[in-house]
DOLOVEX-685883 format. One record per atom (N, C-alpha, C): residue number from 1; residue in three letters; chain; x, y, z. Coordinates in nm, 4 decimals. Atoms other than C-alpha are relative to their C-alpha. Example, Ala and Ser with C-alpha at 12.3 -4.5 7.8 and 13.67 -1.06 7.14 Angstrom:
<drenlums>
<1; "ala"; "A"; <0.0890; -0.1190; 0.0000>>
<1; "ala"; "A"; <1.2300; -0.4500; 0.7800>>
<1; "ala"; "A"; <0.0900; 0.1200; 0.0000>>
<2; "ser"; "A"; <-0.0820; -0.1190; -0.0060>>
<2; "ser"; "A"; <1.3670; -0.1060; 0.7140>>
<2; "ser"; "A"; <-0.0770; 0.1090; 0.0730>>
</drenlums>
This chain:
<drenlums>
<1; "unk"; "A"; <0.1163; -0.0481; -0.0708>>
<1; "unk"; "A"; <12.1317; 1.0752; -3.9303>>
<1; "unk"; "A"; <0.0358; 0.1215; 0.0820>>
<2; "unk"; "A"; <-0.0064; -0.1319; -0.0688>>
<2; "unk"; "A"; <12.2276; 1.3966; -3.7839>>
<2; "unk"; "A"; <0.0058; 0.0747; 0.1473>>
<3; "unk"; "A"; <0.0052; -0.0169; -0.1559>>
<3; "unk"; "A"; <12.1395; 1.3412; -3.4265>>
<3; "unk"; "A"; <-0.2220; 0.0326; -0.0282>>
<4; "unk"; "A"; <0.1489; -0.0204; -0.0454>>
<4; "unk"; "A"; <11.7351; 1.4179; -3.5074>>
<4; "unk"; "A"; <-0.0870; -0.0966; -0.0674>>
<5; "unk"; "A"; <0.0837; 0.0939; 0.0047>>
<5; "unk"; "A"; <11.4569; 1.2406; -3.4950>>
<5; "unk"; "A"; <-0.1068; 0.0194; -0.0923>>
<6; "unk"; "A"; <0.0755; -0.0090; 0.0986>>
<6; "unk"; "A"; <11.2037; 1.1183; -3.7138>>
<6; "unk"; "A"; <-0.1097; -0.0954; 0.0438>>
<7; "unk"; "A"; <0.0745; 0.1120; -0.0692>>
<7; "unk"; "A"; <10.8858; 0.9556; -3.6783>>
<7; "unk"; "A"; <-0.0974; -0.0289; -0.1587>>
<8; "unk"; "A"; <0.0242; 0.0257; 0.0984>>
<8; "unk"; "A"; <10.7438; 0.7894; -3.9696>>
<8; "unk"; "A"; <-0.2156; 0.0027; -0.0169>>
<9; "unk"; "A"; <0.1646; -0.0368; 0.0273>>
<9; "unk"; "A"; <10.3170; 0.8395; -3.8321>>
<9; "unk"; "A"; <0.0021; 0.1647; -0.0128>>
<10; "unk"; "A"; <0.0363; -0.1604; 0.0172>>
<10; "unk"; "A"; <10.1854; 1.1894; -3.9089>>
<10; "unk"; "A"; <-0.1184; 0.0145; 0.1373>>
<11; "unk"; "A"; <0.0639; -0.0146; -0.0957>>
<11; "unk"; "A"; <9.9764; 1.3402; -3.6178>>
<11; "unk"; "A"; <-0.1959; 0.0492; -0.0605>>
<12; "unk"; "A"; <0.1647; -0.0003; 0.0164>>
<12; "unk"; "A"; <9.5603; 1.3214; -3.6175>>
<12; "unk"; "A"; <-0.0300; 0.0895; 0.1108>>
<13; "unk"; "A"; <0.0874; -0.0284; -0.1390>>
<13; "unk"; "A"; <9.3940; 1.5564; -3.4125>>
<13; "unk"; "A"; <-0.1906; -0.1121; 0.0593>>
<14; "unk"; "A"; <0.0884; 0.0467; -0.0553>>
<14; "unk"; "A"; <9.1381; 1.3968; -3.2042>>
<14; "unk"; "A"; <-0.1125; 0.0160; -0.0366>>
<15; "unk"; "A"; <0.1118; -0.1009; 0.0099>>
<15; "unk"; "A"; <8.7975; 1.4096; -3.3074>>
<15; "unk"; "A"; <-0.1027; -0.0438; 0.1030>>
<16; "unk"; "A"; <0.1176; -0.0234; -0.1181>>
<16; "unk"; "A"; <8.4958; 1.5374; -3.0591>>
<16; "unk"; "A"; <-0.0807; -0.0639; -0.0095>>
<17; "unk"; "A"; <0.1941; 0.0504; 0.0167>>
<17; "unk"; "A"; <8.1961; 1.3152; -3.0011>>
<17; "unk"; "A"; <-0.0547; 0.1237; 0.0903>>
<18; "unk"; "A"; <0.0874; -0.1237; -0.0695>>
<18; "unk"; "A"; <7.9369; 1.6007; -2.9555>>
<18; "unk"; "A"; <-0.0592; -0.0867; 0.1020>>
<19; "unk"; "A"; <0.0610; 0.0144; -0.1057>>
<19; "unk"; "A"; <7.7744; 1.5845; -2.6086>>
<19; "unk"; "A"; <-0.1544; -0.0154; -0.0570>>
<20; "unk"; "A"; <0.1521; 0.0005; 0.0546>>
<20; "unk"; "A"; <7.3544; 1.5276; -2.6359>>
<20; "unk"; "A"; <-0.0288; 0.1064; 0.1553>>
<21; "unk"; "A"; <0.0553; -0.0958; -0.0533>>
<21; "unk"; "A"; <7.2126; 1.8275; -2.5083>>
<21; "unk"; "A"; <-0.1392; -0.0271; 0.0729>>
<22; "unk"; "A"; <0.1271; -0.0020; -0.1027>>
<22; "unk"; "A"; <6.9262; 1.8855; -2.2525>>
<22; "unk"; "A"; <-0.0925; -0.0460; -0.1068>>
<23; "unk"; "A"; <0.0950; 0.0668; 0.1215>>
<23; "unk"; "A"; <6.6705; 1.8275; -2.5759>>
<23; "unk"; "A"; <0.0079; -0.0884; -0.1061>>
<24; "unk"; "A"; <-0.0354; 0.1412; 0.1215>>
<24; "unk"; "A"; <6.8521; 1.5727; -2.8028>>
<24; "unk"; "A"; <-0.0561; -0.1278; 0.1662>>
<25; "unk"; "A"; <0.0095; 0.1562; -0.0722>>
<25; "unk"; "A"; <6.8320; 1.3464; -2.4532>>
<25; "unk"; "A"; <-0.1443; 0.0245; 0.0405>>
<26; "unk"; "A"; <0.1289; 0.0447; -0.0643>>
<26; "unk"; "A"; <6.4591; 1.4281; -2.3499>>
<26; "unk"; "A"; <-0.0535; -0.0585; -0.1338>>
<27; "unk"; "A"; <0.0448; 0.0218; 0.1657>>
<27; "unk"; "A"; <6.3692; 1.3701; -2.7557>>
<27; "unk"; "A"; <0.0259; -0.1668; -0.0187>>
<28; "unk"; "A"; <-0.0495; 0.1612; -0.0098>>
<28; "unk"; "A"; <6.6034; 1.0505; -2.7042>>
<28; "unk"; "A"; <-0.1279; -0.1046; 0.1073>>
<29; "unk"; "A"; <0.0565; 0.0288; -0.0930>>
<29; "unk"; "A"; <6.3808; 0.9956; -2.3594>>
<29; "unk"; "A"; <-0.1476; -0.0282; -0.1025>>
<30; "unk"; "A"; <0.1441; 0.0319; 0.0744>>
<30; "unk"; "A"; <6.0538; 1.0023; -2.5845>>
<30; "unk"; "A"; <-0.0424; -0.1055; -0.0729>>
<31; "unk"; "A"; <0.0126; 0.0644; 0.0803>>
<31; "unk"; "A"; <6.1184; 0.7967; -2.8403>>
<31; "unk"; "A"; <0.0111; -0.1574; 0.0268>>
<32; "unk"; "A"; <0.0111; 0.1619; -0.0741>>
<32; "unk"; "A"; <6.2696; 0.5098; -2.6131>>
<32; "unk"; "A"; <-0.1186; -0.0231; 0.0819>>
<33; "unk"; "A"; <0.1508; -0.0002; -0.0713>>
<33; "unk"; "A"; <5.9223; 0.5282; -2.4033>>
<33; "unk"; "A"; <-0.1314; -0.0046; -0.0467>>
<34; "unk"; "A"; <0.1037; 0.0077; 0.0562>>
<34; "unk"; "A"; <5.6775; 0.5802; -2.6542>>
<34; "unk"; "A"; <-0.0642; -0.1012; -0.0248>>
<35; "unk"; "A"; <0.1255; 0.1616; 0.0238>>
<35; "unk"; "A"; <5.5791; 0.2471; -2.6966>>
<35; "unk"; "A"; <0.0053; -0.0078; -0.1650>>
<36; "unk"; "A"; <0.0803; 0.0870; 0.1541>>
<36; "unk"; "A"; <5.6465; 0.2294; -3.0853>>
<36; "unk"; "A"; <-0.0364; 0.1589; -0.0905>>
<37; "unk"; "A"; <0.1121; -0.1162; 0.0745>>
<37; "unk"; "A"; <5.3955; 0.5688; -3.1579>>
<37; "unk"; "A"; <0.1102; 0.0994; -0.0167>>
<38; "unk"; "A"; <-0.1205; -0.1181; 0.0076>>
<38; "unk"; "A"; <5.7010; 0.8272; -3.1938>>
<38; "unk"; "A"; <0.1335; -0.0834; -0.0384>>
<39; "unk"; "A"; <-0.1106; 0.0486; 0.0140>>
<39; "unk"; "A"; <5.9822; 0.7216; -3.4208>>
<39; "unk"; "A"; <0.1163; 0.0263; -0.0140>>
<40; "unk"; "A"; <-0.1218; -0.0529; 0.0060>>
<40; "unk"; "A"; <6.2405; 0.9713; -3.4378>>
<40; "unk"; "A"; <0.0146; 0.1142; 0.0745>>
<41; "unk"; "A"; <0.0172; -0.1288; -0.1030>>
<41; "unk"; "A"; <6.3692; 1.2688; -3.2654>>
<41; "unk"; "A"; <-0.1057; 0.1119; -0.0112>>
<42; "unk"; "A"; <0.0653; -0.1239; 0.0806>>
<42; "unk"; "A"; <6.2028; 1.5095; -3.5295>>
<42; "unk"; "A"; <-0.1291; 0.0067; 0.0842>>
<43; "unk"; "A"; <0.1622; 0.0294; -0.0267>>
<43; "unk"; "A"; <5.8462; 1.3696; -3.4019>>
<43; "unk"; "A"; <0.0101; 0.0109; 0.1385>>
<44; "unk"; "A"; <-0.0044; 0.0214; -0.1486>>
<44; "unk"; "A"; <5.9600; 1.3539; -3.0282>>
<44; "unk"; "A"; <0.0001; 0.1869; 0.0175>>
<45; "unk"; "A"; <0.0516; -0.1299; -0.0297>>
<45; "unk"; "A"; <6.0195; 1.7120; -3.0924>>
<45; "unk"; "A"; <-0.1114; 0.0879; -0.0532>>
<46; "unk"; "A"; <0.0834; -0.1046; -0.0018>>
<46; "unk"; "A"; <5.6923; 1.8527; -3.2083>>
<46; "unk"; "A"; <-0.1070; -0.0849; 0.0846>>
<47; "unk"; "A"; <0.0628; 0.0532; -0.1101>>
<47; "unk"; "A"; <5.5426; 1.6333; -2.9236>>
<47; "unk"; "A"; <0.0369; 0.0998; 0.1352>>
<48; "unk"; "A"; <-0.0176; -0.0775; -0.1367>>
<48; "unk"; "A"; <5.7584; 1.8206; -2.7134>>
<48; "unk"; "A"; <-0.0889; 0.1753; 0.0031>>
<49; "unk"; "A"; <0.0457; -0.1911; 0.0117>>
<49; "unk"; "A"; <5.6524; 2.1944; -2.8698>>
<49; "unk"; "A"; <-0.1822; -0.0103; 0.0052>>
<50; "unk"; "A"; <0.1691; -0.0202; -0.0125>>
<50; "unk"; "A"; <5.2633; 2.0640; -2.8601>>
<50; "unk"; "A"; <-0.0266; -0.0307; 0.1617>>
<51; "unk"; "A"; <-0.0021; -0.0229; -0.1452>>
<51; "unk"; "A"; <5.3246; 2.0072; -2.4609>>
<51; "unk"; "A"; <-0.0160; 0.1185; 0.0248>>
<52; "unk"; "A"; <-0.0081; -0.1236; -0.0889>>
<52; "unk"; "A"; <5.4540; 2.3421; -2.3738>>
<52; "unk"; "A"; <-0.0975; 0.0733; -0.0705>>
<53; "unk"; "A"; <0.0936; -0.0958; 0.0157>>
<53; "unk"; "A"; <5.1948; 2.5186; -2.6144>>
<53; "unk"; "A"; <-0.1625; -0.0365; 0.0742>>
<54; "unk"; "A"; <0.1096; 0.0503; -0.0940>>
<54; "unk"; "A"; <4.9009; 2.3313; -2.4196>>
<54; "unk"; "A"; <0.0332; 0.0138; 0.1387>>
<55; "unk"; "A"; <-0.0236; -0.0013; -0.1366>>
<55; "unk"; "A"; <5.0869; 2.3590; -2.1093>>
<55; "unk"; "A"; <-0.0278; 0.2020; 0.0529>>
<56; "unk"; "A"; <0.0221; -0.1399; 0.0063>>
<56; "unk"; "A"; <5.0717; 2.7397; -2.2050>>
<56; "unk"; "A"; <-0.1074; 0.1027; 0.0217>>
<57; "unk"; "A"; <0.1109; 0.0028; 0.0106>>
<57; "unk"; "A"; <4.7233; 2.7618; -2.2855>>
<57; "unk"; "A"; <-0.0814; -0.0260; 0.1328>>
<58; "unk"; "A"; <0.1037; 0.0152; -0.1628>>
<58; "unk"; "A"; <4.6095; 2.6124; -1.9638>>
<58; "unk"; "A"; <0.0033; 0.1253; 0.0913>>
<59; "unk"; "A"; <-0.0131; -0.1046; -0.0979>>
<59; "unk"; "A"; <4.8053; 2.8316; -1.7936>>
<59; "unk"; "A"; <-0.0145; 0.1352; 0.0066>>
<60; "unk"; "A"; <0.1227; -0.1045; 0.0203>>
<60; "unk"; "A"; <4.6675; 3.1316; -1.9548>>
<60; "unk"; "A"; <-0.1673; -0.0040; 0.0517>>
<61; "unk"; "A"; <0.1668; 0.0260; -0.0025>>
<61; "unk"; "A"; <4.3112; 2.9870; -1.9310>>
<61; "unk"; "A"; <0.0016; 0.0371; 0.1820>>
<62; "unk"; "A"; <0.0181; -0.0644; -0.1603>>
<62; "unk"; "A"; <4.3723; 2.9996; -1.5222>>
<62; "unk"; "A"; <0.0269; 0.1137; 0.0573>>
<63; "unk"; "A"; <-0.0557; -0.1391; -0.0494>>
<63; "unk"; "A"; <4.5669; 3.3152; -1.4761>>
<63; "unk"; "A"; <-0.1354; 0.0559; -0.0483>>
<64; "unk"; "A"; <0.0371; -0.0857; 0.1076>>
<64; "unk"; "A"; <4.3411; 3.4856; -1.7523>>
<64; "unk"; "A"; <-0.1836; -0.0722; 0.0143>>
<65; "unk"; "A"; <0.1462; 0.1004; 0.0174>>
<65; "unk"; "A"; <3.9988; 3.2401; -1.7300>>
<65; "unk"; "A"; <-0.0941; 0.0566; 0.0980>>
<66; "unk"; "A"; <0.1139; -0.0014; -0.1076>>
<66; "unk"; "A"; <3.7033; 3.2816; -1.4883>>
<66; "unk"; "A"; <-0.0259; 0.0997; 0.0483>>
<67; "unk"; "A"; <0.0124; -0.1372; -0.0332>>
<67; "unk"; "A"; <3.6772; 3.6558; -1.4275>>
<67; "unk"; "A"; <-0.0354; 0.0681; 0.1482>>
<68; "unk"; "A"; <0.0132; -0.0138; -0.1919>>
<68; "unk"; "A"; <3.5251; 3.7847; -1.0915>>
<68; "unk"; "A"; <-0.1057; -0.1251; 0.0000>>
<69; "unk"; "A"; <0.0523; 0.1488; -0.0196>>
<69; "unk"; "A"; <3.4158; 3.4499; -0.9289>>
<69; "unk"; "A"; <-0.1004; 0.0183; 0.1204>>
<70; "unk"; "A"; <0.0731; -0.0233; -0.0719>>
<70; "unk"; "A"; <3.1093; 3.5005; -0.6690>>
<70; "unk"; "A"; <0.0232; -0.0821; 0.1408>>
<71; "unk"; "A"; <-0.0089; 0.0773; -0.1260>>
<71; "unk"; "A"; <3.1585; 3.3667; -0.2946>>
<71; "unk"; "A"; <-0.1134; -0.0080; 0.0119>>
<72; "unk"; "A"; <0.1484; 0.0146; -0.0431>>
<72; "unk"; "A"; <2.8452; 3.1876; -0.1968>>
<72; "unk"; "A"; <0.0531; -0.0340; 0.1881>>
<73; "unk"; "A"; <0.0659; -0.0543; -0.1536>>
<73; "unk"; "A"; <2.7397; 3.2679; 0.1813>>
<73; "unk"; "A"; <-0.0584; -0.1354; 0.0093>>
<74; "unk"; "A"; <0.0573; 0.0747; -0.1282>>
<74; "unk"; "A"; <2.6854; 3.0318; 0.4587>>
<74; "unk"; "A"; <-0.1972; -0.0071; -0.0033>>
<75; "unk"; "A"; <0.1842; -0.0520; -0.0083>>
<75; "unk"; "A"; <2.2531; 3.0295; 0.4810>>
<75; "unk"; "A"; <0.0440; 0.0870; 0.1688>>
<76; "unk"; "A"; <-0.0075; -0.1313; -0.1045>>
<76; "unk"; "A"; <2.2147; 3.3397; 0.6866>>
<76; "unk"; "A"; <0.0816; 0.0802; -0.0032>>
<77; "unk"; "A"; <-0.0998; -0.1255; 0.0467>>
<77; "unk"; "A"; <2.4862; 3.5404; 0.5695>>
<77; "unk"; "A"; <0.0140; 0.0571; -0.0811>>
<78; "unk"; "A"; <-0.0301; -0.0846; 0.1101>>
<78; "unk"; "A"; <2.5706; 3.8052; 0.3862>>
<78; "unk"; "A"; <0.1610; 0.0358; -0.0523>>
<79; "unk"; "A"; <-0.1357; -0.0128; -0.0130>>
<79; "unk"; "A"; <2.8861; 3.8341; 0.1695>>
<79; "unk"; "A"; <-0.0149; 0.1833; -0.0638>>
<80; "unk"; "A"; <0.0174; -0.1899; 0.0708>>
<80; "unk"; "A"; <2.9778; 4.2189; 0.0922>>
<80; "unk"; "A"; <0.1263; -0.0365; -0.0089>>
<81; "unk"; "A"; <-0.1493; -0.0078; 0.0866>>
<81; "unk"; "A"; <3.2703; 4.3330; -0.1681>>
<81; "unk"; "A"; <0.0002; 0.1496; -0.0058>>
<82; "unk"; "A"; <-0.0408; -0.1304; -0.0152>>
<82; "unk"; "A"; <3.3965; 4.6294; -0.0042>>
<82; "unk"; "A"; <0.1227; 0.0581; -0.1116>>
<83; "unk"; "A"; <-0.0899; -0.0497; 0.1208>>
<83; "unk"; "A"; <3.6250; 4.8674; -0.2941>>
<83; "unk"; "A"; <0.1428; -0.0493; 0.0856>>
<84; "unk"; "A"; <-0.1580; 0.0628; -0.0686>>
<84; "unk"; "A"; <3.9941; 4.7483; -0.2325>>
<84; "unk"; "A"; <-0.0073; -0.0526; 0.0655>>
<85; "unk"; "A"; <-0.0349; 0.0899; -0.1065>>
<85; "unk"; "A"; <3.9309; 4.5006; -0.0256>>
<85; "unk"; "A"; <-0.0595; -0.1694; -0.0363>>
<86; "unk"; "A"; <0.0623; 0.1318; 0.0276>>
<86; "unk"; "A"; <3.8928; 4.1233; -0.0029>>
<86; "unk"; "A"; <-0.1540; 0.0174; 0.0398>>
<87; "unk"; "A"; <0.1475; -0.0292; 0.0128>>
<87; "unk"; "A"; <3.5166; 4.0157; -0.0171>>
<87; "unk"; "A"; <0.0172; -0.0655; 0.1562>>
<88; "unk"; "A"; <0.0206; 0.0125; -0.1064>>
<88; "unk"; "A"; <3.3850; 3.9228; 0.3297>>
<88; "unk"; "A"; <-0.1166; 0.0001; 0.0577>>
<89; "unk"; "A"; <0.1139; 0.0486; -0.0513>>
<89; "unk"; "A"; <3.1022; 3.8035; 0.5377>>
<89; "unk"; "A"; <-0.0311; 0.1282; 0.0682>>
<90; "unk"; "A"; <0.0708; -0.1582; -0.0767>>
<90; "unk"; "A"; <2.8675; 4.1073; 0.6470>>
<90; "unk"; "A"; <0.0067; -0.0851; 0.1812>>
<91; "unk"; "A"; <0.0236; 0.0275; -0.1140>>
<91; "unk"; "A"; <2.8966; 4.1186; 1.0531>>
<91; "unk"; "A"; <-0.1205; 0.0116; 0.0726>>
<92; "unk"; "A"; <0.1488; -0.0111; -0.0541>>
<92; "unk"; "A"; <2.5637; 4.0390; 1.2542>>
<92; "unk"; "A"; <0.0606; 0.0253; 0.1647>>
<93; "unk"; "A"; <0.0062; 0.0301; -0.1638>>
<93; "unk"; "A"; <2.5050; 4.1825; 1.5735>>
<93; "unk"; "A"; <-0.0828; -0.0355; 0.0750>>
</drenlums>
């Protein structure tokens, strides 16, 4: 034997369990909660992409929705919509 050593296993590298990412675990979160109605990730995720496009939509519809909106006046007042400026109750003297 020579003086060196021998080792009769061969070496394995380790293998990685992938981590679950921010959307594999809310997808995971869906499917355990659904009650049944959502059975796999696939479906948890176009639940998730029909959220944010409705969540989208709304939030267009408010930014973007209701155009100039009329202040209704107190009885006896007048509102006036001076140029550049907020609208505002006419002053009585």
């Amino acid at each position: 034997m020579n003086g060196e050593v021998q080792f009769k296993e061969q070496w394995q590298p380790q293998q990685r369990i992938p981590k679950k990412g921010w959307g594999e675990k809310l997808a995971s979160f869906i499917v355990k909660y659904s009650g049944g109605l959502i059975k796999d990730e696939t479906q948890a995720a176009y639940v998730i992409i029909g959220f944010v496009v409705v969540a989208i939509i709304i939030s267009l519809f408010l930014i973007f929705g209701g155009g100039k909106s009329e202040i209704k006046a107190p009885p006896g007042q007048k509102v006036i919509y001076p140029p550049n400026e907020p609208p505002r109750l006419q002053q009585q003297f």
